[in-house]
N, C-alpha and C positions, 0 to 999 in steps of 0.2 A: 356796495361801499367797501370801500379798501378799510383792513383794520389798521386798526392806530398804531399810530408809528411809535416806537420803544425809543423812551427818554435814554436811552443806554449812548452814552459818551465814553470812544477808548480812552484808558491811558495813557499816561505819555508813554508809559516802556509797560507793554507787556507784562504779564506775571500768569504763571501755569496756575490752576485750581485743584491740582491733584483731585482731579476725573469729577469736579463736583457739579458738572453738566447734565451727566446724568442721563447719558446715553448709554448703549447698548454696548459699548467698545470702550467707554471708562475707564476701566479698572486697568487695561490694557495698556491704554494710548500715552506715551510719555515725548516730550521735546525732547529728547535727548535719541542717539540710536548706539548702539554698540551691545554685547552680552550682556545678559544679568545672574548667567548661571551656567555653570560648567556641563556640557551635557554632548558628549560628542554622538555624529548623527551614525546610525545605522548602513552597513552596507551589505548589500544580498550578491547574489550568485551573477550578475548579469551586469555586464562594464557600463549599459545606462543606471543610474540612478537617481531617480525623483522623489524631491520633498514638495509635498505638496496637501492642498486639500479641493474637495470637489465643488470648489465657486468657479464663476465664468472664468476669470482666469488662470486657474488649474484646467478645466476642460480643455483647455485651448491646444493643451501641449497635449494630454493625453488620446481625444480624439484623433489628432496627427499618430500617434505613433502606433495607435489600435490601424492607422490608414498606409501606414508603412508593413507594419507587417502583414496586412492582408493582400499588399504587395508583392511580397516574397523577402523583403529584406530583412530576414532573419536577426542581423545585425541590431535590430531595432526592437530587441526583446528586453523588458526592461521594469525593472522591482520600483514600486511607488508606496513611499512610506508618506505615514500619517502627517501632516502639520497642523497639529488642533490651535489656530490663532487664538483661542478663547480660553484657550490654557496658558498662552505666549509661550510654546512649541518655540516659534519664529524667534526668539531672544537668547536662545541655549547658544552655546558659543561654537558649536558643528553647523549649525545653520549660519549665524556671523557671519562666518567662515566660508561657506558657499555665496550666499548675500548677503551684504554689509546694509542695505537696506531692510534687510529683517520682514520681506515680502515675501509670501507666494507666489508663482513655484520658481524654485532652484535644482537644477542637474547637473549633477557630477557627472562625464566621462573617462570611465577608467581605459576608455581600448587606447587610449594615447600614449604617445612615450612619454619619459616623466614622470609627471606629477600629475594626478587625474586634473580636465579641463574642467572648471568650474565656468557654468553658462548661467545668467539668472538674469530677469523681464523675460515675459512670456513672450513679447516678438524675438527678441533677443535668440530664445530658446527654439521660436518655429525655424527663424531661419537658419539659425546652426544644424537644425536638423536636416530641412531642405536641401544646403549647400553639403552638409556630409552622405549623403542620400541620393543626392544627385534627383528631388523627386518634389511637385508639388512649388518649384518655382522655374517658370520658363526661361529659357537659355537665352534666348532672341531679346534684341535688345528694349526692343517698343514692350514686347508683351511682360518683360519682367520690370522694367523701368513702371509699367501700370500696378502689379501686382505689389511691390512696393511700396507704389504711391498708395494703395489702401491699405497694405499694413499699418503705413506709421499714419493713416487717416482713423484707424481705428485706437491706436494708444492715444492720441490725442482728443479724441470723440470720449473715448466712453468712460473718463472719470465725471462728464457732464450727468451722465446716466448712473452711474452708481453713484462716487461720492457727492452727487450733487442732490440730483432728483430722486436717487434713490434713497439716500440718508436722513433730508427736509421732506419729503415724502410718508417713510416708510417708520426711519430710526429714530427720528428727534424728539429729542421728549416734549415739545410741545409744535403745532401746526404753528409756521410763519407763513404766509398768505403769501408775501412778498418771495421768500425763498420758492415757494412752489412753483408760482408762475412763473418765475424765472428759468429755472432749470426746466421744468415740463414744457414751456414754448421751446427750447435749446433742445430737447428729447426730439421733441415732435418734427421738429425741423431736420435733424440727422436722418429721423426714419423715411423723411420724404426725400433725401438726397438718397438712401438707398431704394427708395421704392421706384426712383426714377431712372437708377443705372441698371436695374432687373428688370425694368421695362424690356429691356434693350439687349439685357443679357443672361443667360441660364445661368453664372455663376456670377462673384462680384467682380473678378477683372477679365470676365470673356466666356470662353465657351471652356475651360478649363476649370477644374477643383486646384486651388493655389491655398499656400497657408492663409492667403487674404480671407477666405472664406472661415477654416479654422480658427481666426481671431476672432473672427466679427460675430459669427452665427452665437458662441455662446452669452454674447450679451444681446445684441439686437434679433438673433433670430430668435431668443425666448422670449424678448420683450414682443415681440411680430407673435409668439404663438398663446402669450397671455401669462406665463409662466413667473414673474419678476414682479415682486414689492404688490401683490393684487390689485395691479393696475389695469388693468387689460380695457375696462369700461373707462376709467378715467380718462386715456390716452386715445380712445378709439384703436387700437392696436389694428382692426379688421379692417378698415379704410387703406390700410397700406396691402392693396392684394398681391402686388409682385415680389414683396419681403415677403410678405405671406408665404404664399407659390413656394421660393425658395426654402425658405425655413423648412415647410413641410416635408419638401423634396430632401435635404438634410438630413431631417429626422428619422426617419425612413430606411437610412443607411442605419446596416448592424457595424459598421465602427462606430459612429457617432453615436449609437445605444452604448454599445464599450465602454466609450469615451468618459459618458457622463456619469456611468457607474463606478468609477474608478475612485478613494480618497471619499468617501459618500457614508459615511457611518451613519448619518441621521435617518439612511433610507433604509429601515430594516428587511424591507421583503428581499431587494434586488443588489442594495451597493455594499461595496466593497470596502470595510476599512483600509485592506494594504490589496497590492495587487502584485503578486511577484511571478506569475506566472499565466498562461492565456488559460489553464485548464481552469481558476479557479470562478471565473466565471460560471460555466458549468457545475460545481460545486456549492457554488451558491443556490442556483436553480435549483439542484438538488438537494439541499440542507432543508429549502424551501417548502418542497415535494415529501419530503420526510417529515415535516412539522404537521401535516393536514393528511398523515397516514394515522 
């Protein structure tokens, strides 16, 4: 039986409830976007600079650049400061200033003449780096014209999965029946267009690692490995075995282990509050290693 449908009629015009919803993001979440406090951002030793934190789309950029430098492009070394959204980090007026959307992640490039390049949306961010990089998107015109086309298939896909199904899911302060199956038939349905194009192919747009795959892997390949909103039974996550197959094959890579440690305070054994350097990795390990002497 479907539950009963909420006597709740809009208004005519709108009116904000100063956070008295009573979710997770509250206190936070305002109609309005611009600063709310003077707070200029941090810069380290290395012309990338990343504000960010360790959600899927933070991963997105950093796995890419842990996959650049194990490329050799040096060029691609680069200091990642904290963005604690749940402090509103994202509202200090140095962030603004990088993205006026007041989203995760935003990178400045200082190697530019000028004025450092301010880049912010994580597609936005992969293919700035691809085309500066010359790496991770193909030249030829079919194979980048696909590559592409799954980039902006996943900016468009996956607020289904988080601010949808993940939020009436996971965050809402109360279960709406209606909201979930909603969004969870639109989950399920994405995962089957990807399990049906890795039928077909080792990566998502061919036989190549493309950023398409660094978009997408940190939301749908953790959804494919069970890891997102403890749905994994809900969703049948396991029924998609070619996402699967992928995901795992991903995982597996020491960039993408990088990747996901980077902007990660909550992970005390392994992740990285800041990451300004490759050694500190290592460091960690060893901080680690030192605690259980």
């Amino acid at each position: 039986m479907p539950q009963e449908l909420s006597d709740y009629t809009p208004p005519k015009v709108w009116e904000w409830d100063n956070g008295a919803d009573g979710n997770k993001f509250a206190s936070i979440n305002r109609p309005t976007s611009g600063a709310r406090e003077e707070k200029p951002l941090p810069v380290g030793k290395h012309p990338l600079q990343l504000y960010s934190l360790g959600t899927p789309n933070g991963v997105k950029v950093t796995i890419m650049l842990e996959e650049l430098l194990a490329l050799g492009h040096t060029g691609a070394e680069y200091d990642a400061w904290l963005i604690n959204i749940m402090e509103g980090d994202q509202f200090g007026s140095g962030f603004v200033a990088a993205n006026p959307n007041s989203k995760i992640p935003a990178m400045m490039d200082h190697s530019v003449k000028g004025d450092p390049q301010r880049i912010f949306e994580s597609g936005s961010i992969l293919f700035y780096l691809a085309e500066k990089f010359g790496a991770f998107l193909p030249t030829e015109l079919a194979a980048r014209t696909e590559t592409m086309s799954w980039l902006m298939w996943q900016m468009g896909s996956a607020p289904y999965l988080g601010g949808g199904f993940g939020h009436f899911y996971a965050y809402a302060p109360m279960k709406i029946e209606y909201a979930i199956n909603r969004f969870a038939m639109e989950v399920k349905r994405e995962m089957d267009v990807l399990d049906k194009q890795l039928a077909e192919h080792e990566f998502i747009a061919g036989d190549q690692l493309t950023i398409a795959d660094f978009a997408i892997y940190p939301w749908y390949g953790a959804m494919a490995r069970g890891l997102l909103y403890d749905a994994k039974e809900f969703l049948d996550v396991e029924g998609y075995t070619h996402l699967g197959r992928w995901a795992k094959q991903l995982s597996e890579r020491p960039t993408f282990q990088r990747g996901q440690l980077v902007n990660r305070p909550w992970d005390e054994e392994k992740g990285l509050k800041e990451r300004h350097d490759a050694s500190d990795f290592a460091a960690k390990l060893q901080e680690q290693a030192d605690k259980k002497t």
